[in-house]
Every structure is written in structure tokens, then in C-alpha cells.
C-alpha positions in Angstrom: 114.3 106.1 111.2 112.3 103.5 109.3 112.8 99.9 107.7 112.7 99.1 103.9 109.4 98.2 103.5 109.1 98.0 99.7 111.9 98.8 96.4 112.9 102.0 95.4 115.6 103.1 92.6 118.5 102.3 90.9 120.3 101.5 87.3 123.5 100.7 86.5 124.5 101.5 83.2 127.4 102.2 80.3 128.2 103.7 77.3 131.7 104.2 76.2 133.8 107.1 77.4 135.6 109.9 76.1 138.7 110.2 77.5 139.4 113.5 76.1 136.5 115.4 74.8 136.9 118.6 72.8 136.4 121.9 73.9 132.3 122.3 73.4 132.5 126.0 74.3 128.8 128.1 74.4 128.8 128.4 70.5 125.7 127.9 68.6 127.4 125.3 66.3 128.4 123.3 69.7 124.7 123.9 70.9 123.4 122.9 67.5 125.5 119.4 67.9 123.3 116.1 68.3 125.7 115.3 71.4 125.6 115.4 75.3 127.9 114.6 77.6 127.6 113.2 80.6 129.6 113.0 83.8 128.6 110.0 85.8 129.7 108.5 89.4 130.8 105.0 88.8 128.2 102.0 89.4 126.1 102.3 86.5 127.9 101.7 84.2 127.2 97.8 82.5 131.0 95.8 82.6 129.9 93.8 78.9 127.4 96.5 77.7 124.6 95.3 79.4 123.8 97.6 82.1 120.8 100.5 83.1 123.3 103.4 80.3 123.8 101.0 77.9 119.7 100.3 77.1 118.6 103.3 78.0 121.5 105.5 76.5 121.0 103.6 72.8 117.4 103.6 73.5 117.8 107.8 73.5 120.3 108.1 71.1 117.5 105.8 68.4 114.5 108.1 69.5 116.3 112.0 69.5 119.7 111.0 67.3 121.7 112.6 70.1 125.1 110.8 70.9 125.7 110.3 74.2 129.5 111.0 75.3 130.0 109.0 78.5 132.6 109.9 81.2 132.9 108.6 84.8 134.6 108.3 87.8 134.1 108.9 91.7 131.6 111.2 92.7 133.9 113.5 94.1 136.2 113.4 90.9 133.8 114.0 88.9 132.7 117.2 91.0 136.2 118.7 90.8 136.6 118.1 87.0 133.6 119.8 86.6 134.6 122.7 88.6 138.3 123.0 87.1 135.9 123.6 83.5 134.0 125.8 84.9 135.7 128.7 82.9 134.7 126.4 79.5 132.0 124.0 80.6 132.1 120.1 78.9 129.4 118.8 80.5 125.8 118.7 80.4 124.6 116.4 83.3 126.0 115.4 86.3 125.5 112.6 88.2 126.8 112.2 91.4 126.3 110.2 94.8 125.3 112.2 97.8 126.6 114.5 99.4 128.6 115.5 96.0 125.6 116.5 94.2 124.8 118.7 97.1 128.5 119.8 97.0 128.0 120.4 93.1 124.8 122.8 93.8 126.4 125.0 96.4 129.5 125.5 94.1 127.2 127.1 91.5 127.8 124.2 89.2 124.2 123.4 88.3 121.0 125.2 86.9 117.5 125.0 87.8 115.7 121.8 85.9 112.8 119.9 87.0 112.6 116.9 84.4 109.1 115.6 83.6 108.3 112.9 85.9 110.7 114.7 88.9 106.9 115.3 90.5 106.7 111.4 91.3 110.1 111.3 93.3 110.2 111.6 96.9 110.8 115.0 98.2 113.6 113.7 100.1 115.3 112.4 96.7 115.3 115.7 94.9 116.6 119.3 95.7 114.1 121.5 97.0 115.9 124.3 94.8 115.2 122.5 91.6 118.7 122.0 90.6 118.9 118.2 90.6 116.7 115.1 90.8 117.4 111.4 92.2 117.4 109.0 88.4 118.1 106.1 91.0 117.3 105.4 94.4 120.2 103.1 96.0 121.8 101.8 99.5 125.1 101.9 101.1 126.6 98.5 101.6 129.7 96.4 101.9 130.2 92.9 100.3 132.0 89.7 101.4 133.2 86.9 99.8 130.6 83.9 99.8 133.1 81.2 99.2 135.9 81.9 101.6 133.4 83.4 104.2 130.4 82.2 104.0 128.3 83.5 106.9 128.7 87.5 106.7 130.4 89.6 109.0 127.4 91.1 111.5 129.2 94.1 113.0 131.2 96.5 113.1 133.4 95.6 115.5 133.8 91.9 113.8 136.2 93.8 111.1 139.0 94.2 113.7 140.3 90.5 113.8 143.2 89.8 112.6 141.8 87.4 110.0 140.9 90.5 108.1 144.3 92.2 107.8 145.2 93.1 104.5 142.0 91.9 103.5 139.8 94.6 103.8 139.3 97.6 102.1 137.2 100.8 101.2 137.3 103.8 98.9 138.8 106.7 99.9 136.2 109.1 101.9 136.1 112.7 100.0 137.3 111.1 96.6 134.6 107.9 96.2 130.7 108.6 97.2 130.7 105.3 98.8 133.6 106.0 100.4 132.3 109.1 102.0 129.6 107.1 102.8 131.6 104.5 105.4 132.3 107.7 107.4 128.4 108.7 107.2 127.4 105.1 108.3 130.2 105.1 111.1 129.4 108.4 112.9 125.7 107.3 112.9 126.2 103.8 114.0 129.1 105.2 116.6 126.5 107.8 118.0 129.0 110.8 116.4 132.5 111.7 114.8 134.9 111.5 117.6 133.8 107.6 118.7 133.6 106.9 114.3 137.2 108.0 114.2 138.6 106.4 117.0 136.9 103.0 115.1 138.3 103.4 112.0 141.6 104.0 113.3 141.7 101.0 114.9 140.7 99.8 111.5 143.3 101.0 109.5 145.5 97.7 110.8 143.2 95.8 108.6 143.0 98.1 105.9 144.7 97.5 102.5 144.7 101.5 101.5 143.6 103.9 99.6 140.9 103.2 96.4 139.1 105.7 94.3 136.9 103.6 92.9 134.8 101.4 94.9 133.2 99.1 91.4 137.4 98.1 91.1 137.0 96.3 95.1 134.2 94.0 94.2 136.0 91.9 91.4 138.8 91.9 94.6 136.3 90.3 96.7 134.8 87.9 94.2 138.8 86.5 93.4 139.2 86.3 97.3 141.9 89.0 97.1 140.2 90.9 99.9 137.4 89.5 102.3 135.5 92.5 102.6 135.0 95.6 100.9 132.4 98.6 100.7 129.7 99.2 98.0 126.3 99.9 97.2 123.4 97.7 97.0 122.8 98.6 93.2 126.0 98.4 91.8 127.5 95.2 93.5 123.5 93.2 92.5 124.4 93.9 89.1 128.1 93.2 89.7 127.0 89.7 91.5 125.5 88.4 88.0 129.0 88.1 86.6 130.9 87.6 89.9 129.0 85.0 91.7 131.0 85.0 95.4 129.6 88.1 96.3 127.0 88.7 98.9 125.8 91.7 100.2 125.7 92.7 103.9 124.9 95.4 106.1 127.6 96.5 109.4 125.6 96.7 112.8 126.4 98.5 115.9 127.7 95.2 118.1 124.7 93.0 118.3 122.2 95.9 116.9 120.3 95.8 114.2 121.5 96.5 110.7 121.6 99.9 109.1 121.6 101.1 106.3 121.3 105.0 104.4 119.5 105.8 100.5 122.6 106.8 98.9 120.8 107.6 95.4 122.4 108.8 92.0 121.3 112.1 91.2 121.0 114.2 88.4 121.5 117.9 87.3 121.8 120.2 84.5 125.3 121.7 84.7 125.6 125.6 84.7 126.9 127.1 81.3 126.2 123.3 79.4 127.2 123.5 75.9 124.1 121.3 75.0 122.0 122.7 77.5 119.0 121.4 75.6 120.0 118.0 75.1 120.8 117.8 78.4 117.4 118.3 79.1 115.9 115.9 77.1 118.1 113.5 78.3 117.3 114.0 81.9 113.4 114.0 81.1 114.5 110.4 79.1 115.5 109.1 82.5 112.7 109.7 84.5 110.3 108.5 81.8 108.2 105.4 82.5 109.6 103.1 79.9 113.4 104.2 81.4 112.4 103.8 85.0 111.0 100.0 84.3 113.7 99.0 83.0 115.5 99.9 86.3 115.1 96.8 88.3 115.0 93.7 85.0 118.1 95.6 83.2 120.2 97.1 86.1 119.6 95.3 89.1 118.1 98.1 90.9 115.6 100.3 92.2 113.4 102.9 90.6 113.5 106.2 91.3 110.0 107.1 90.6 107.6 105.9 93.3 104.5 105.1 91.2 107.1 102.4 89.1 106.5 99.3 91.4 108.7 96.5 89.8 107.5 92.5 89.8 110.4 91.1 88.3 113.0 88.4 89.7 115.7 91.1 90.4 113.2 93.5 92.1 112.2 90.4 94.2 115.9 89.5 95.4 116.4 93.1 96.3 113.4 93.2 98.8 114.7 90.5 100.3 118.3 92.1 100.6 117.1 94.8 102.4 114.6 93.1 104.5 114.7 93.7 108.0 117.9 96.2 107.7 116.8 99.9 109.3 117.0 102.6 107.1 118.4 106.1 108.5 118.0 109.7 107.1 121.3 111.4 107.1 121.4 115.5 107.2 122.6 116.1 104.4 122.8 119.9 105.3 125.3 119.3 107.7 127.3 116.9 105.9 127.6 119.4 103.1 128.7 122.3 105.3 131.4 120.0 107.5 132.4 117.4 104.8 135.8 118.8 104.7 136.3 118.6 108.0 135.0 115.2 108.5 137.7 113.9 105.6 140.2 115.9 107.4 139.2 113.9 110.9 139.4 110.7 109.0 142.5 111.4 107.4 143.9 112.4 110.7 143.1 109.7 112.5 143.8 106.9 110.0 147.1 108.7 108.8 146.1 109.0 104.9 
């Protein structure tokens, strides 16, 4: 275990979307297009244009002339669209929390690509196969509302009042990456599965339901709809700047200290992409240095790349989000073999 000592990555970013994009096939013509499309994990994506994809996405598009088509949704949706095309392929690069893009690689959905720059991220941020790289170092979190609770929740076990009923919620584990992500806090905070599930059914009383997108609870929060909700550092920073009664906070085993997990956004050339090139030169775009300092000023997070050491006011307020809060490394290995079964506990015990 070890405690944040210093920023790492993030973005958040947009472009538009494509809600449905035409059949790209493996054709020359479609590999000749000045296109790639993208299928991103929600969080990055700027709410007025203004985010981490929006900059860097135009900023591509002005120096290549490729288009970038823009779809997103939960990590784990965007893992099963990808796999339902995987007979005719339509996208190019996937991003994904953890452990989807891990769940992405062992389905066969990605090829081998190590972008220029890849060699100065962390070893523990890219896959040792070569088959996807962190663009964006992040943390699990949750947020509260400032206004109508002003000191934040400090543990766990503070969420089972009844002042929270119906006013808490969190994205659906197996669907959402920071959904998934509660259960991978919980069994490590809980000391295993069995005591994590026996928590969060005693949760569920407080619970509002199901969500499949955890950037659609903060706005929640900020109204004073719910109290609480999950989230990722990243995201909800950059959400905070037009939703000013959110604050960020980190769930502690009773009177323990706060912990915390890097839940990054990573990126891979997908098997069989119909613009397998520009895919690449899009990936290589996002690790450059002129991308990757634009992380912390533009998106409100941290860099993936660990010789980019950000200065600026946002990279400043992060540090001191994440001071003092203890930062565990999950295995991933296991999670990817027994995430099934870990949804199917949760679902089981909360009766989802």
C-alpha cells in the first residue's frame, strides 16, 4: 500500500457521438477514410465542449484531418457492444475503466500497440502484453453534497443512517466501471467478499437503485436530489466547475484511514479496426507531451505520463484532494477471472 504522494493522470473530454455509425467493414475504401471511432467510458467527456476530448480531439482532427466519431457509455457497455461487433468491427480504440479493459484483452478484442510515449507510463498502468496503455491516471471516489451536508461522511459504516435513505446511490457493479469499483473498494476495506456483501446489503435500505452511468449521479448530488453518490476523482473535479456543491470524499473502514484505488482510463487498439492506422495515430496523439499537459489545466486531472509534472491551479487542488488518503493496489488478475462471480454475490445479496 502507499499514500499519494504527488499527481498522476487524467482528462475528461467530448466530442459529439454517433449514435448510429455505419458499417466500416475491413475495406480499403473504409481504411482509406480520414475517420476513427472511438468507444469511450464515460467521464471524459466535457458537458459544454470544454473538456480533455474536446481540445485534444480538434487539436488531432487540425493536425492529421482525421474525424473523430465519438461514442460512450459505461465501461462495461461499451465492452459488450464491442464484442456483439466483433463479426464487423466499428471501432478503433477502446477506452475503458479497469477491470473492463482487462476484460476486453482476454476476450480477444484488442491488438498489440505500444503508442509512442507508453515507455513513460508506469508498468502498473499499462498491459504487460502490449495490448493497451493507461491515457489517464484517475481515483475511485464518492461525492456529497456541500450545501446540505457540509462535513463529509468519514466511513463506511456512516452510510447506514436513516438520514441517507433514498438518498444515496451508486452505478450498477458489472455495467458502470465505477460501479464495479464500489465492490473492489468494499471487499478491500471489509477485509474480503463475504463481510463486503453482507455491508452492502445492509445498504441497499438506503439505496435509490440501479444507474448505468455514474457522470448522470453527480448533477443528482449537486441539486440535493441524493446526498451521496459514487464517482471518480477526475470526472466529478471537472464536473465541480459547473456544479459547485460537490465535494469529493473518500469511505474509511470505521475510524481508519481513507482509501482509495488508481482506477485509470485505458486505451487499446481494437482487433479487426476498420481504421487500424488512424487508430494508431490517435493513440500515439494522446500520449504526446502537448496532449498530456493539457491533462490537469483543461480536464481537471492527472497525467498519465510520469515525466509530465503539472504546476497549474487544478493540479494543485488535486494534490490536496488526495492528500493523506492511502492508496491500494488491487489484483487485477483476480478480479478479471472472478468478476462474474463477484456481480453475481452483489446481486445476490442486494436482490438486483
Amino acid at each position: 500500500m502507499r499514500t499519494y504522494a504527488k499527481p498522476i493522470a487524467a482528462l475528461t473530454g467530448s466530442l459529439v457521438l454517433a449514435a448510429g455509425l455505419t458499417a466500416c467493414g475491413g475495406s480499403s475504401a473504409a481504411s482509406d477514410e480520414k475517420a476513427v471511432t472511438v468507444y469511450s467510458a464515460d467521464g471524459l467527456k466535457g458537458e459544454a465542449g470544454d473538456g480533455w476530448y474536446d481540445k485534444v480531439f480538434a487539436d488531432f482532427e487540425k493536425k492529421t484531418g482525421i474525424k473523430v466519431k465519438y461514442v460512450e457509455g459505461g465501461s462495461g457497455e461499451m465492452v459488450q457492444r464491442a464484442l456483439r461487433e466483433k463479426s464487423n468491427t466499428q471501432a478503433d480504440v477502446l477506452v475503458t475503466l479497469p477491470p473492463f479493459i482487462q476484460q476486453a484483452g482476454s476476450k480477444g478484442l484488442l491488438q498489440k500497440y505500444v503508442p509512442r510515449g507508453a515507455d513513460r507510463v508506469s508498468g502498473a498502468d499499462k498491459a504487460s502484453d502490449g495490448t493497451w496503455t493507461s491515457v489517464v491516471n484517475n481515483y475511485f471516489g464518492f461525492v456529497h453534497n456541500k450545501k446540505e451536508l457540509p462535513n463529509a461522511p468519514k466511513s463506511w459504516e456512516e452510510l447506514l443512517d436513516a438520514k441517507y435513505r433514498d438518498r444515496l446511490q451508486y452505478s450498477t457493479p458489472g455495467v458502470a466501471g465505477d460501479g464495479t469499483a464500489v465492490l473492489i473498494k468494499a471487499m478491500h476495506d471489509f477485509g474480503g467478499k463475504d463481510a463486503a456483501m453482507a455491508y452492502l446489503k445492509k445498504l441497499q435500505a438506503n439505496n435509490v437503485g440501479p444507474s448505468s452511468s455514474t457522470s448522470k449521479l453527480a448533477p443528482k448530488v449537486d441539486k440535493g436530489e441524493l446526498l451521496v453518490a459514487n464517482g471518480d476523482v477526475q470526472m466529478n473535479f471537472a464536473q465541480s466547475a459547473s456544479l459547485p456543491n460537490l465535494g469529493i470524499w473518500f469511505p474509511a473502514r470505521g475510524d481508519g484511514r481513507p482509501t482509495t484505488f488508481a482506477l485509470p482510463y485505458a486505451a487499446g487498439l481494437v482487433e479487426g479496426a476498420p481504421h487500424g492506422e488512424n487508430g494508431r495515430k490517435l493513440l500515439d496523439f494522446l500520449l504526446s507531451e502537448d496532449a498530456q499537459r493539457q491533462v490537469s489545466a483543461v480536464g481537471g486531472g492527472f497525467p498519465a505520463r510520469e515525466d509530465i509534472k503539472p504546476t497549474d491551479a487544478n493540479a494543485v487542488a488535486l494534490a490536496k484532494i488526495m492528500a493523506g488518503v492511502e492508496v491500494f493496489e488491487p489484483d487485477w488478475a483476480d478480479i478479471d477471472r472472478n468478476l462474474t462471480s463477484y456481480v453475481d454475490a452483489w446481486k445476490s445479496a442486494t436482490g438486483s
